[in-house]
C-alpha positions in Angstrom: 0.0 0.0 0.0 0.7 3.5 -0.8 2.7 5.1 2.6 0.9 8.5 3.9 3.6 11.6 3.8 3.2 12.9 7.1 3.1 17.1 6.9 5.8 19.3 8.3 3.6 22.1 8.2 -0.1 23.3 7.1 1.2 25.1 3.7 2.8 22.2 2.7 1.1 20.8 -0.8 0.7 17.2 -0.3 2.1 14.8 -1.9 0.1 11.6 -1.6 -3.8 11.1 -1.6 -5.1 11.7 2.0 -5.8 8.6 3.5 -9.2 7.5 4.5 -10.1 4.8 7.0 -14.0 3.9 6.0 -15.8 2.0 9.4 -18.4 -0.3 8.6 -20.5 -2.8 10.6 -19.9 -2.2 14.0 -21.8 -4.2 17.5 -25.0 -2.2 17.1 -28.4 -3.4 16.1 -27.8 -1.5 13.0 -25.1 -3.4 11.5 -26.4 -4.4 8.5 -27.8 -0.8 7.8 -24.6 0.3 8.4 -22.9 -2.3 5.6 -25.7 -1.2 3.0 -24.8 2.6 3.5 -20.9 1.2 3.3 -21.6 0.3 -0.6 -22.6 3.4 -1.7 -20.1 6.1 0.4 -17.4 3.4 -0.7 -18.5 3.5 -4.4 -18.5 7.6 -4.0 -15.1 8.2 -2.5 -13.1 10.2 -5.2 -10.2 7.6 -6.3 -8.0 10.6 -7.4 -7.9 12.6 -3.7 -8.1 9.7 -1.7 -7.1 6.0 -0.7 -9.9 4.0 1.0 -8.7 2.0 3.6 -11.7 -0.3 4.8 -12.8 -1.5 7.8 -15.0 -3.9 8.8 -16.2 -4.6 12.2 -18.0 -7.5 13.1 -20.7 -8.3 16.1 -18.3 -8.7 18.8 -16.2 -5.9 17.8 -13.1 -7.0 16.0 -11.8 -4.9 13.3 -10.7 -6.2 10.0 -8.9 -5.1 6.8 -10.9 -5.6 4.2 -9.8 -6.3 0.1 -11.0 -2.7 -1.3 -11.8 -4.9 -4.9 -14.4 -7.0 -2.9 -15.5 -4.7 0.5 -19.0 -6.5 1.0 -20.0 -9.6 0.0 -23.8 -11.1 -1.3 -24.3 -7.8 -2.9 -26.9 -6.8 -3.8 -29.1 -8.6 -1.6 -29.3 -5.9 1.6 -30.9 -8.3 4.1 -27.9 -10.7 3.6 -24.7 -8.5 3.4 -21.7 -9.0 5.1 -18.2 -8.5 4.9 -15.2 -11.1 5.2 -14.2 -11.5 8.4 -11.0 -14.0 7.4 -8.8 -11.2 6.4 -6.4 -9.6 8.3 -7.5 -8.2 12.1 -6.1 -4.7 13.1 -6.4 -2.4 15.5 -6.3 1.4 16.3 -2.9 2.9 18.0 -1.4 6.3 18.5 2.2 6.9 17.2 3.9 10.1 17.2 0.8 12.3 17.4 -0.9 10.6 14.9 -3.6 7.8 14.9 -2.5 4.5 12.4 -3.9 0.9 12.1 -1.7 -2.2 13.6 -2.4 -4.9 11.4 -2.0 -7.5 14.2 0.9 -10.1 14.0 3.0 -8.2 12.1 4.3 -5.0 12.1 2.7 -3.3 9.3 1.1 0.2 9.8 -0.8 2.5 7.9 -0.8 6.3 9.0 -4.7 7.4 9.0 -5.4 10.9 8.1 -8.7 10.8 8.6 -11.5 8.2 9.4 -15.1 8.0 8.1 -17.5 6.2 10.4 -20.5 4.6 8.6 -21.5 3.2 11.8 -25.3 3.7 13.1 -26.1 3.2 16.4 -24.5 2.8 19.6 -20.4 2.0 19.1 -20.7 4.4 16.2 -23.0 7.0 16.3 -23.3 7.7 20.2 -19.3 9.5 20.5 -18.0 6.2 21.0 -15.5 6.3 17.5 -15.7 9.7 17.5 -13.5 9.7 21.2 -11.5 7.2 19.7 -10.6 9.2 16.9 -9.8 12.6 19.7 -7.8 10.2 21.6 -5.5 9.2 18.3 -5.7 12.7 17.0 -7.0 11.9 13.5 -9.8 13.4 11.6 -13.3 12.0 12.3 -16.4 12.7 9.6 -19.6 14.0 11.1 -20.4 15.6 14.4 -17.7 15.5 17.5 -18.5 13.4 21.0 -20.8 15.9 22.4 -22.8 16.7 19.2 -22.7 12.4 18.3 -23.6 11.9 22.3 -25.9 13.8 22.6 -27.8 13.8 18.8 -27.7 10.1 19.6 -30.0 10.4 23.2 -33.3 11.3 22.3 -34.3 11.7 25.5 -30.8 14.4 26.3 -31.8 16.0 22.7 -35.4 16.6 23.2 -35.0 18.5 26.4 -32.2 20.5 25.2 -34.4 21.5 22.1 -37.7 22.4 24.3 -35.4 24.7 26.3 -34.3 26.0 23.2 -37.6 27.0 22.3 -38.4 24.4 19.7 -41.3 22.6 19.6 -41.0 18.3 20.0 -43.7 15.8 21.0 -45.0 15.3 24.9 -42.7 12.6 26.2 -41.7 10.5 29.2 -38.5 9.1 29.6 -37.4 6.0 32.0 -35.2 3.3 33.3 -36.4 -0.1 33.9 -36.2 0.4 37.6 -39.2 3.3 37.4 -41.7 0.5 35.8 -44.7 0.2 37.7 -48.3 -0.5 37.6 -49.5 3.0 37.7 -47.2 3.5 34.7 -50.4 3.0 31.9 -52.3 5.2 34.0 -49.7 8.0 33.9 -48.7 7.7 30.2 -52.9 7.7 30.0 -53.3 11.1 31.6 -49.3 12.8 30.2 -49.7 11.9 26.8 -53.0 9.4 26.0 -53.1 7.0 23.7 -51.4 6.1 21.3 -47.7 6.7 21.6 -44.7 5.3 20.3 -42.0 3.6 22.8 -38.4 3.5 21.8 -35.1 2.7 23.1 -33.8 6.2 24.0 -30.2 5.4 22.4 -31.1 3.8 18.4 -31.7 4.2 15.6 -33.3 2.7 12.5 -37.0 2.0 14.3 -35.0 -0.9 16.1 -37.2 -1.8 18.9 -39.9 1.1 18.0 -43.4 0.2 18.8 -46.9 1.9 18.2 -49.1 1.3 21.3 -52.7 2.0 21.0 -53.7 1.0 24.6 -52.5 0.6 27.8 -53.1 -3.4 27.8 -50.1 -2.9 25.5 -47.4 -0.8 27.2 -45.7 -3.2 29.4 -44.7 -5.3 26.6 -43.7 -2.8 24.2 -41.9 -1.4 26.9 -39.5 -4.7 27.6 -39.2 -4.8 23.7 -37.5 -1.5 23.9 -35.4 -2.6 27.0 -33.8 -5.5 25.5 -31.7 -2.9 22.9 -31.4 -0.1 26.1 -31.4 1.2 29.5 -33.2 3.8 28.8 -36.6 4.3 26.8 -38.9 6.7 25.6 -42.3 6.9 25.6 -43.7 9.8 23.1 -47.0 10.8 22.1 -48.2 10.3 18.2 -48.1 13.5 16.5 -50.7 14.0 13.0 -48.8 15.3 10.8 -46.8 14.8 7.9 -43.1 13.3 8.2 -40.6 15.8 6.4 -37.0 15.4 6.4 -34.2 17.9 5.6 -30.1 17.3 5.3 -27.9 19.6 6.6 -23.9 20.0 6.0 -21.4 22.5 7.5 -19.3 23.0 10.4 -19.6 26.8 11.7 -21.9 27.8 8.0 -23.9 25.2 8.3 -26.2 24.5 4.9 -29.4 23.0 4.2 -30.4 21.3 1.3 -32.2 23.0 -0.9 -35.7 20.7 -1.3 -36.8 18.7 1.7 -38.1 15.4 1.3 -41.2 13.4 2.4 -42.0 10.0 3.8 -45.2 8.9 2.6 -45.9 4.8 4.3 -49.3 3.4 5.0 -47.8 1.3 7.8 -48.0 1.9 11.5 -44.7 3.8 11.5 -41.5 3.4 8.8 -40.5 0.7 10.5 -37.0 -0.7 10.3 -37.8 -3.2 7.0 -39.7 -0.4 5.4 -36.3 1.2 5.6 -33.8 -0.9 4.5 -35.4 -3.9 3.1 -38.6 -3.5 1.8 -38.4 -1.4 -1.6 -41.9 -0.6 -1.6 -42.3 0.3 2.1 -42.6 3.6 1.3 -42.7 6.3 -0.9 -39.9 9.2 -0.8 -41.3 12.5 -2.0 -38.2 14.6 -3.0 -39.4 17.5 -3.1 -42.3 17.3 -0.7 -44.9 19.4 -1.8 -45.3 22.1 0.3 -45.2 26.0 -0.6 -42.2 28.3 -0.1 -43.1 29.5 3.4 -43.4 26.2 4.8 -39.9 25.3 3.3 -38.3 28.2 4.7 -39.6 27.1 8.1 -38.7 23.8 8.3 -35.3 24.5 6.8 -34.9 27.1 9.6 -36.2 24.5 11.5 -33.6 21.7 10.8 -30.6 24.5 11.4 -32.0 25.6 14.8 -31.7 22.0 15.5 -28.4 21.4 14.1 -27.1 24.2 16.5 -28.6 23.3 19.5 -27.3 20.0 19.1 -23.7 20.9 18.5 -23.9 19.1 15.1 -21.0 19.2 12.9 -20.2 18.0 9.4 -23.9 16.5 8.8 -26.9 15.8 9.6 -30.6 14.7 8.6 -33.0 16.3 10.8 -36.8 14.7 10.9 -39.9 16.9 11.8 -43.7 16.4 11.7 -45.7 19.2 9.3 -48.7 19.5 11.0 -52.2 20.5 9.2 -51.6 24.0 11.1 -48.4 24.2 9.4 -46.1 23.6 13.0 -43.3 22.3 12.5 -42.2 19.6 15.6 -38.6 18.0 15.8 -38.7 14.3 15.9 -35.0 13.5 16.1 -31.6 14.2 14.4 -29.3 11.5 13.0 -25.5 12.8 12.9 -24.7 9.8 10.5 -27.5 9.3 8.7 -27.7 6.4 6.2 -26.6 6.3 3.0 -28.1 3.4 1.6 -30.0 3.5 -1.7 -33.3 4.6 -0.8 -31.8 6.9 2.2 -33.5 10.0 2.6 -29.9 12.5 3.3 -27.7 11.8 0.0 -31.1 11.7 -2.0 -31.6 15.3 -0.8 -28.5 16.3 -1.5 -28.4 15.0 -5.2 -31.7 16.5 -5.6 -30.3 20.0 -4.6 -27.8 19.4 -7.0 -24.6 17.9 -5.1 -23.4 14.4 -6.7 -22.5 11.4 -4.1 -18.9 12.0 -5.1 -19.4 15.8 -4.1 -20.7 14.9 -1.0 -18.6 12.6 0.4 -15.4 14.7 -0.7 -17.2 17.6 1.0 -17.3 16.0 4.5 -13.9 14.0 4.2 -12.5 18.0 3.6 -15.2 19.5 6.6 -13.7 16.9 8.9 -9.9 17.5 8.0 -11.1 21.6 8.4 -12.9 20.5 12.0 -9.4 18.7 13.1 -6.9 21.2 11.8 -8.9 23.9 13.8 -9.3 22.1 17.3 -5.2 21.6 16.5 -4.5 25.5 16.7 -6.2 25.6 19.8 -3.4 26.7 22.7 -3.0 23.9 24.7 -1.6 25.0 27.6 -0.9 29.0 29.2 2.3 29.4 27.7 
C-alpha cells in the first residue's frame, strides 16, 4: 500500500492522496444498515484525492482489513450483506501524534489521516468512535462526541431542544427500575393513547413500537429494554413526516428541497427502511409551498445548533395540518443506503454522491486542523 507523507507544516502541498479509513459494521443493532450505506459512500469516494482504507467490524467488535476490490460480500441482496471477516484483524494505536492501524501479527502500519464512520447506532454513532478518533488525533467525519452523544440520546436532545424554544412531542423518559403498575395510567393522563416507545439510544425504528392501549405498554416497553437502559415513551403527533439534510461546520447548509415520507404502515418501520423497496414512498421534493420550506429548513438548522452538530446531519420533523413544524430527532450519521433520505436530498439539490462525500472528508480534515490550533496550555 501507498505510505501517507506525514506534513511538516499546514502550507505544505501534499504529496500523496489523504488517506481514509471507512468503518463499517460495527456491535449495534444496525449493523447491516450500516454495511448497506458502506456500498454506496465506498462507491462515491473520489479515487483521485483519496485512498480508502476499509474496515470492517464484526458483532463482537473485532476490526478487519478488508480487500478494497471485494469490501462486501452477497451484494446486492441488503438483508444478507456481510463482509469477510477472514482477512487480516487490526487495530487502532497512536504513534507520534498521529492515529494509524496495527495490522496484528506483524508489524505493518498504515498512517490514517482521517477516518469516516458509517456506523449507526451505539459503538458508532453515540461518540463512541468519534473519542476514539480525539484520543489518536486523527480526523473523524460527522459531528464530535458531544454533538454524536448527545444527537444520539433522544431523550438528552429533546430536552435541550424544548429549552431552546423548539417545539418536540410530549414525552416520558425512563429506566427499567421506574416500571410500575400505575405507569399506563400515567402515560394515559401525560400523553394518551397512542404513543410510540423506543429505546432512547437507536436508531433505524429498532425496537420502535406503536401502542394504541394501555393493555399494550408493558410489553412494548420490555421490547424497547432489550436494545437499552433507557426508553422513551412519546405521544403520536398528526402530521406529515418531512426530512431535511444539513452539511457544515460553523456555516452550516441546508439542502435545498426537503423530502417526504409517505408509508401506509404503523410507522416506517425498520424493513420499510432498508429492506422492503416498496415500504414507502420518498417524496423529494415534498410538496409544500415556499413558506413552509423556509420554516422547516430554519427548523432543521435551529436544531443542528442546538445540538452541536458538525459536518452532517438529517434532521426529521412532523408538518402539522396548522403548518407547526415539531422536531422528531436528528441523525448525525444518517444512512446512506440507496433509498436513504440524506444523499437523495443532497443529489436533488444538485450535489453528486462524489461531491458529497469529498465535501465531509474536507469539513472533517477543516474541524481537526482547527481544534489543532487551539493553545493547549498557558504558555
Amino acid at each position: 500500500m501507498a505510505r501517507c507523507i506525514v506534513l511538516s507544516d499546514i502550507g505544505q502541498i501534499m504529496l500523496k492522496k489523504t488517506r481514509v479509513a471507512v468503518l463499517f459494521g460495527g456491535r449495534s443493532a444496525e449493523h447491516e444498515v450500516s454495511l448497506q450505506s458502506a456500498v454506496n459512500v465506498i462507491a462515491a469516494i473520489d479515487p483521485e484525492k483519496y485512498e480508502a482504507v476499509l474496515i470492517g467490524i464484526d458483532h463482537q467488535g473485532n476490526w478487519y482489513l478488508n480487500n478494497p476490490d471485494k469490501p462486501l460480500l452477497n451484494s446486492p441482496h441488503p438483508a444478507a450483506l456481510s463482509f469477510d471477516a477472514q482477512t487480516q484483524q487490526v487495530s487502532f494505536v497512536v504513534s507520534e501524534q498521529q492515529g494509524q492501524l496495527m495490522v496484528i501479527g506483524s508489524n505493518e502500519r498504515l498512517a490514517v489521516d482521517v477516518i469516516f464512520p458509517i456506523l449507526h447506532g451505539p459503538y458508532g454513532e453515540d461518540g463512541s468512535v468519534q473519542g476514539l478518533a480525539r484520543l489518536a488525533n486523527v480526523a473523524c467525519v460527522g459531528s464530535d462526541i458531544l454533538g454524536s452523544a448527545v444527537g444520539m440520546d433522544k431523550d438528552i436532545a429533546k430536552r435541550l431542544l424544548r429549552d431552546a424554544g423548539l417545539e418536540v412531542a410530549d414525552f416520558i423518559a425512563l429506566r427499567h427500575s421506574q416500571l410500575n403498575a400505575e405507569l399506563p395510567n400515567r402515560v394515559t393522563q401525560q400523553l394518551g393513547f397512542p404513543v410510540y416507545v423506543k429505546p432512547a439510544n437507536m436508531g433505524s425504528s429498532v425496537g420502535v413500537s406503536k401502542v394504541s392501549s394501555p393493555e399494550a405498554l408493558l410489553s412494548c416497553l420490555n421490547k424497547a429494554f432489550e436494545y437499552d437502559t433507557k426508553v422513551m415513551i412519546e405521544a403520536a403527533v398528526t402530521g406529515r413526516e418531512i426530512e431535511c439534510a444539513v452539511l457544515g461546520n460553523d456555516e452550516p447548509q441546508v439542502s435545498e428541497v426537503i423530502g417526504e415520507i409517505i408509508t401506509d404502515d404503523q410507522f416506517y418501520s425498520y424493513d420499510r427502511k432498508y429492506i422492503d423497496e416498496d415500504g414507502a414512498k420518498l417524496q423529494i421534493p415534498a410538496d409544500v409551498s415556499a413558506t413552509v420550506l423556509n420554516k422547516v429548513q430554519q427548523v432543521a438548522l435551529a436544531t443542528y445548533r442546538c445540538l452541536e452538530a458538525r459536518g452532517m446531519a438529517r434532521v426529521d420533523m412532523f408538518l402539522t395540518d396548522d403548518e407547526h413544524v415539531i422536531v422528531n430527532e436528528i441523525n448525525t450519521l444518517p444512512g446512506f443506503t440507496a433509498i436513504s433520505m440524506y444523499p437523495k436530498l443532497w443529489q436533488a439539490s444538485g450535489m453528486s454522491p462524489k461531491a458529497l462525500v469529498s465535501e465531509l472528508i474536507e469539513l472533517a480534515l477543516a474541524e481537526h486542523a482547527a481544534k489543532n490550533a487551539l493553545k493547549q496550555t498557558e504558555h
